[in-house]
N, CA, C and O of each residue as an XYZ file, in Angstrom:
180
protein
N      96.491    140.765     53.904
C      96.354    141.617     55.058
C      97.222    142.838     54.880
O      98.096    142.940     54.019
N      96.791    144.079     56.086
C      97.828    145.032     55.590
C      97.689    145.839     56.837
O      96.616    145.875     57.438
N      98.670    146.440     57.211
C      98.463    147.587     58.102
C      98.245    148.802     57.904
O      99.163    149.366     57.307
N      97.124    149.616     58.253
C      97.679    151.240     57.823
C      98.018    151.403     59.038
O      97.630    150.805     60.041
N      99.225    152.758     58.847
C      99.657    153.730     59.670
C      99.792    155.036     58.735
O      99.860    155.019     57.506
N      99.814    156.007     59.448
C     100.060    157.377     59.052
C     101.897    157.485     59.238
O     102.469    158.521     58.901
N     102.376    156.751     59.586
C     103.705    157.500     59.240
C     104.581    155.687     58.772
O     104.092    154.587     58.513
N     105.953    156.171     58.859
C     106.861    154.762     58.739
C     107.745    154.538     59.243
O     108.865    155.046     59.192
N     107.164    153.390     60.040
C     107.821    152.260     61.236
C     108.989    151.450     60.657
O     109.826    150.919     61.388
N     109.023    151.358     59.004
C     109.864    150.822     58.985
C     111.194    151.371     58.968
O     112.119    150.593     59.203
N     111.463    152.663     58.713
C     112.269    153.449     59.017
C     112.614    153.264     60.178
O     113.784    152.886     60.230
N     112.206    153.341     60.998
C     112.515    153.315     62.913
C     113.182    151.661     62.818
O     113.720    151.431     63.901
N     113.290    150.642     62.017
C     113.201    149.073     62.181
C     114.867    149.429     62.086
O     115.332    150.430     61.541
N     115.527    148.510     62.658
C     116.630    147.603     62.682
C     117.036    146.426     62.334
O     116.544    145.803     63.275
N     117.621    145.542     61.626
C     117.279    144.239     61.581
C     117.471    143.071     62.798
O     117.061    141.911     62.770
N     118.301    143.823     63.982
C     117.766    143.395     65.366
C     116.943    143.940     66.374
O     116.841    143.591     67.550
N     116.306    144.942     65.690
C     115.657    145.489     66.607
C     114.599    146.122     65.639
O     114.712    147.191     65.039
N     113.498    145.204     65.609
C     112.000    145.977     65.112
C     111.066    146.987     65.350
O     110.332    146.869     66.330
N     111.009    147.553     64.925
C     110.008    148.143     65.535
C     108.555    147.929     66.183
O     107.734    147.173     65.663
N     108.327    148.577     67.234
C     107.466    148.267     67.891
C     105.970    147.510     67.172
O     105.423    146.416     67.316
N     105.764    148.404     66.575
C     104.358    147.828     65.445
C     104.793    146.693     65.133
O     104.120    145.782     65.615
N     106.000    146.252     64.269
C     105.714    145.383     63.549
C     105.950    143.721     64.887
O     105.334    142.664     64.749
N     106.843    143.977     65.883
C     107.368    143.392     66.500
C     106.220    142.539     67.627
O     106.424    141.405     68.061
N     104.849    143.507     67.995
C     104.222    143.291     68.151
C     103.039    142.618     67.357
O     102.267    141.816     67.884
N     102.981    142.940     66.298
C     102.871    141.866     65.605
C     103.190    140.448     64.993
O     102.433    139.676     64.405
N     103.835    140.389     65.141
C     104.431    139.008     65.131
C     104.674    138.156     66.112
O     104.783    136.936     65.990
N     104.821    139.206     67.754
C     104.297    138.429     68.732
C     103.057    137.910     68.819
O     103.110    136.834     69.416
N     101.471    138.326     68.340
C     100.281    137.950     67.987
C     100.499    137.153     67.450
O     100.429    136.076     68.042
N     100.982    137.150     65.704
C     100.507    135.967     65.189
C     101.341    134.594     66.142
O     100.731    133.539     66.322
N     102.507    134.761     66.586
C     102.556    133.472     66.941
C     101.568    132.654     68.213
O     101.162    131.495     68.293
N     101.413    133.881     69.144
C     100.484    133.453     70.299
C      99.312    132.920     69.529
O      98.936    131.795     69.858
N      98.593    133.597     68.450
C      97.714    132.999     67.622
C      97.349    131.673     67.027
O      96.332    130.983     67.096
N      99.230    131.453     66.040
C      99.185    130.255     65.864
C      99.487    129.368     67.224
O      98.765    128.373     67.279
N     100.335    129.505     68.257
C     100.511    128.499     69.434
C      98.998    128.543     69.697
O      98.443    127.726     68.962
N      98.580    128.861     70.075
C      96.797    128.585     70.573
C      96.150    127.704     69.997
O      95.747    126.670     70.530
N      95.887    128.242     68.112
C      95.882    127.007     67.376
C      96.316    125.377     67.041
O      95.687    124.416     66.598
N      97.410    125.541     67.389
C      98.256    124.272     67.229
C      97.594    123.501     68.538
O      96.704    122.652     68.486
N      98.191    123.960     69.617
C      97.090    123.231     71.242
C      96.264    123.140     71.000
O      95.974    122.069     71.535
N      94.924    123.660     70.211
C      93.933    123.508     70.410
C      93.388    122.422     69.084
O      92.247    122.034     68.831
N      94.572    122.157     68.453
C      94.223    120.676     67.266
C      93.703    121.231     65.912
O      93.265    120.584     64.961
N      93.858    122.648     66.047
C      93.863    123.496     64.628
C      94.721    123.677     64.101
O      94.509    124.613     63.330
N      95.482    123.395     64.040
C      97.257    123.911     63.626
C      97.673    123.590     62.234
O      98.663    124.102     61.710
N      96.806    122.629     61.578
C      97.411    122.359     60.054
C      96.803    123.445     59.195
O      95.733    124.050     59.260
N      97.914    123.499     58.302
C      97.325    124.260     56.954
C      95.920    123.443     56.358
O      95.561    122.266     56.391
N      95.481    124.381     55.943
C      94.223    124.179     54.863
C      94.527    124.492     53.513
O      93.665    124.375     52.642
């Protein structure tokens, strides 16, 4: 997977404080995986 952006977020990153893009991302994947897991999908393949 990959993100484009036109500029860099990771510059703006902190290591306590992410940046928005990426931070929000990683809030997804976990809501993603929690959904999965409840819903009895949760193991690796």
């Amino acid at each position: 997977w990959y993100v484009g952006v036109q500029f860099h977020p990771e510059f703006q990153s902190k290591p306590n404080k992410a940046h928005p893009l990426f931070a929000a991302f990683i809030e997804a994947s976990l809501s993603h995986k929690l959904a999965n897991v409840q819903a009895g999908n949760g193991s690796p393949k």
